[in-house]
C-alpha positions as CSV (number, residue, x, y, z in Angstrom):
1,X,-65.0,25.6,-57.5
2,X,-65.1,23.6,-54.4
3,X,-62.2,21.2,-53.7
4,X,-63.4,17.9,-52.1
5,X,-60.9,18.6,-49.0
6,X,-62.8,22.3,-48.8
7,X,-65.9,20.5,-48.6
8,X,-65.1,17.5,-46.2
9,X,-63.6,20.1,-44.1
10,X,-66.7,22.6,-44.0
11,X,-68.7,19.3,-43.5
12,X,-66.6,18.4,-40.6
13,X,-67.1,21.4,-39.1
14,X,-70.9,21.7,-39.7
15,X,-71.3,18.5,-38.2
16,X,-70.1,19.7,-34.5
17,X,-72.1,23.3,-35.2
18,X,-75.4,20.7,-35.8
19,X,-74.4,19.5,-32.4
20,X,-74.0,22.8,-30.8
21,X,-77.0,24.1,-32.6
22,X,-79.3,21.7,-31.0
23,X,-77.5,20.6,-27.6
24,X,-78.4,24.3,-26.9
25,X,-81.4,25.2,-28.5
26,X,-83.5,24.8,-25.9
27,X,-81.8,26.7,-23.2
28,X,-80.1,29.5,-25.4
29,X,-82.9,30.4,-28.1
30,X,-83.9,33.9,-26.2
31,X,-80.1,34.8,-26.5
32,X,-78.9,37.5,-28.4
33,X,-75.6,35.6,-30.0
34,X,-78.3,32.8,-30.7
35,X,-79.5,34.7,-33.8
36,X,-76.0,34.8,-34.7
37,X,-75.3,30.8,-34.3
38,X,-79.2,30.5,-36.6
39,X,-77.8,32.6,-39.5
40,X,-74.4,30.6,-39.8
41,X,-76.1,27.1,-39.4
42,X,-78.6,27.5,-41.6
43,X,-76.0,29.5,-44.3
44,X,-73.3,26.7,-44.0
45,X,-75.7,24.0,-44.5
46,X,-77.2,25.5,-47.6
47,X,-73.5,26.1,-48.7
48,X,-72.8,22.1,-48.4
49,X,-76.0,21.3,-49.7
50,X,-75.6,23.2,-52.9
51,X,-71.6,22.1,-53.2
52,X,-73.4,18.3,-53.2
53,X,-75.8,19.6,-56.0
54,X,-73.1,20.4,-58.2
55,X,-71.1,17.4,-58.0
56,X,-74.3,15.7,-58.7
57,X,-75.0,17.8,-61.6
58,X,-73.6,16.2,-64.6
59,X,-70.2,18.1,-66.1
60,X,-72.3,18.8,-69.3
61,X,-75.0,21.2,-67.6
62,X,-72.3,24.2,-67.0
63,X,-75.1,26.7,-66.4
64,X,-76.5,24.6,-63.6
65,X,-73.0,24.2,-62.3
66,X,-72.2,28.1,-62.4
67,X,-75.6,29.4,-61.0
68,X,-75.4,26.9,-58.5
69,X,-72.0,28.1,-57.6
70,X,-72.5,31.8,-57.6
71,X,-75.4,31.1,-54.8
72,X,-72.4,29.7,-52.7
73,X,-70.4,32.8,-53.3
74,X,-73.0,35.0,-52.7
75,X,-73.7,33.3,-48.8
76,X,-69.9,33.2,-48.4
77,X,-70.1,37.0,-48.9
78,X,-73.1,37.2,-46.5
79,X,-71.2,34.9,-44.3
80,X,-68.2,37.7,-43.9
81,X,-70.4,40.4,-42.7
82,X,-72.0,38.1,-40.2
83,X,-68.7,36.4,-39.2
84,X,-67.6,39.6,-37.0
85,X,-70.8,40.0,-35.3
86,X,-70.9,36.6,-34.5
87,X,-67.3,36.5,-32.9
88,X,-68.0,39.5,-30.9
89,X,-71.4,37.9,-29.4
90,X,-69.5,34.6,-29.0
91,X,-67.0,36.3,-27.3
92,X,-69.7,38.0,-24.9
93,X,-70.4,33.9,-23.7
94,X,-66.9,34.0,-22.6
95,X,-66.4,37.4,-21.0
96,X,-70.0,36.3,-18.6
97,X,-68.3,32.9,-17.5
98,X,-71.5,31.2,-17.7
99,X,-70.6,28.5,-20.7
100,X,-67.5,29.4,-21.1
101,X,-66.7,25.9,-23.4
102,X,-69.7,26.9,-25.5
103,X,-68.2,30.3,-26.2
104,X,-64.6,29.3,-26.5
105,X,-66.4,26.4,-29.3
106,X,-68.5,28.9,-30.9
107,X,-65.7,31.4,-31.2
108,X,-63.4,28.5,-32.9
109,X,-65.9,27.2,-35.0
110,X,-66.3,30.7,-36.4
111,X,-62.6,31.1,-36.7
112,X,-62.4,27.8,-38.9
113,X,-65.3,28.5,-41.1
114,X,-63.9,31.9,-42.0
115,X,-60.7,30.4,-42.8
116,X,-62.4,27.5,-44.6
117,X,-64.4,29.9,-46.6
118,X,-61.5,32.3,-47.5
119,X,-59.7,29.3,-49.4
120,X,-62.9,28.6,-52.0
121,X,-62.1,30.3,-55.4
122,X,-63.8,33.2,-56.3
123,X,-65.0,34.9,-53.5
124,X,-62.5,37.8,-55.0
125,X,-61.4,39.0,-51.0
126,X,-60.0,36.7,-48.4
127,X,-61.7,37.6,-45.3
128,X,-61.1,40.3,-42.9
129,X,-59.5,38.1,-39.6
130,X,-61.7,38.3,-37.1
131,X,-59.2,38.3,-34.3
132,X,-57.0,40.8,-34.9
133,X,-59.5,43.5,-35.5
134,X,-61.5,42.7,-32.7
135,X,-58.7,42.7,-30.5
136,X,-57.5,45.5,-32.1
137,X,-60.9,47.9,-31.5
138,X,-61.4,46.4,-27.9
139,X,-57.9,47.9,-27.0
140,X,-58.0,50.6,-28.2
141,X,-61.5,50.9,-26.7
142,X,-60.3,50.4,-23.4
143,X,-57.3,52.7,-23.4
144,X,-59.4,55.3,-23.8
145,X,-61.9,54.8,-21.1
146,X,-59.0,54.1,-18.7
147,X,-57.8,57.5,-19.7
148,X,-61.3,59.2,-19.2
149,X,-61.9,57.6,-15.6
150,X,-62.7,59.7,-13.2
151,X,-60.9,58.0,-10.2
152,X,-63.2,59.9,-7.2
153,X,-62.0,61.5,-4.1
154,X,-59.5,60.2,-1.8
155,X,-60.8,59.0,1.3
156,X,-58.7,59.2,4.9
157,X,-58.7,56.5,7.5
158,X,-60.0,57.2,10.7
159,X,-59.4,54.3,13.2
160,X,-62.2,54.5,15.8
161,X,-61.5,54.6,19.2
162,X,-62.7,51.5,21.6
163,X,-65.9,52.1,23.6
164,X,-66.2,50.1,27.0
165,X,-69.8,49.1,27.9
166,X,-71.3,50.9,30.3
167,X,-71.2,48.9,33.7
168,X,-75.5,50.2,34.4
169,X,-76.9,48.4,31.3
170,X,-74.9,45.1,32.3
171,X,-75.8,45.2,35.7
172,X,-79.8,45.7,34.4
173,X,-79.8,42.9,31.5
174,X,-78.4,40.2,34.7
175,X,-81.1,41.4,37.0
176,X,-84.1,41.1,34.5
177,X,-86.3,38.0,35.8
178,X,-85.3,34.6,34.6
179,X,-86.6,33.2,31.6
180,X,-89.4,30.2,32.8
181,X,-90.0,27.4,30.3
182,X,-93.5,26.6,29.5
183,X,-95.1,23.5,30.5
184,X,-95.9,21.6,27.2
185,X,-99.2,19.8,27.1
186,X,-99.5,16.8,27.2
187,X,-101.4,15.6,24.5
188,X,-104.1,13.0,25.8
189,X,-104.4,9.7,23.7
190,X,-107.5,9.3,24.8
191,X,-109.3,11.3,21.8
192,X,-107.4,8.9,19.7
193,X,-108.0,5.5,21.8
194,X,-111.8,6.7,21.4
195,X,-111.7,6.5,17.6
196,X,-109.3,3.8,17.3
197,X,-109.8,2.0,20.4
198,X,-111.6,-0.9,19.0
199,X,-109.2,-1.9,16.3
């Protein structure tokens, strides 16, 4: 079952993700982590809401209790395929420099809802941590590209030799007629004074 700290913590925690979830909604929706953020608001919150139904429930309805209870098991186990998707999309927010706060949020919100959800009994396998396998992959990942860059050709310096301008096209440019300024206008006021003259 669900200790009262276990569930004043996930509440905790869901309240700054309600926050999140709707300081950004507006501007973030068409993201591709946003689907990611959806999924984990909406499962956490159904998680809290049915950990309120069963301390509502009344201890001699033990059905209620454990069918209630299975349903939180069964999103904590949805939760933990989600939960490294999530952290790697979360992480993308970071790696763009964009919001980086929201990203570095996101990915510790995630963090403490996976350790959070590890602790409730019966959910038979503590989570996979999310940081040291992604770390892990994205290493690896990269030691392998770096191995199979192709690094190009080697390109030699020149330095270019100085040109003098030619002393003809300077002498030509200074001879070429002065530039006159054009005579502005002068507007008359008189086209004016005709309309307006009287007032």
């Amino acid at each position: 079952m669900i200790t009262q700290q276990q569930s004043d913590s996930l509440t905790n925690e869901f309240y700054i993700l309600h926050l999140l979830y709707y300081r950004s909604k507006n501007q973030h929706h068409q993201s591709v982590w946003w689907k990611y953020l959806d999924i984990i608001h909406r499962k956490v919150r159904t998680i809290i809401k049915l950990a309120i139904d069963i301390r509502r429930i009344k201890s001699t309805s033990k059905q209620k209790q454990t069918q209630k209870y299975s349903q939180i098991i069964h999103l904590i186990h949805h939760l933990t395929k989600v939960f490294p998707k999530a952290y790697y999309e979360f992480n993308t927010i970071i790696s763009l420099g964009q919001f980086i706060s929201l990203g570095f949020t996101l990915v510790a919100l995630v963090c403490k809802l996976s350790a959070i959800l590890s602790d409730i009994a019966g959910t038979n396998s503590k989570l996979i941590p999310i940081a040291s396998t992604t770390v892990s992959t994205t290493v690896s990942t990269a030691t392998a590209t770096a191995t199979a860059d192709d690094l190009g050709e080697e390109i030699t310096y020149e330095p270019l030799q100085p040109t003098l301008p030619d002393p003809q096209t300077q002498t030509t440019k200074s001879i070429s007629k002065p530039k006159t300024k054009a005579k502005k206008k002068k507007s008359s006021k008189k086209a004016i004074d005709d309309i307006f003259g009287g007032f």
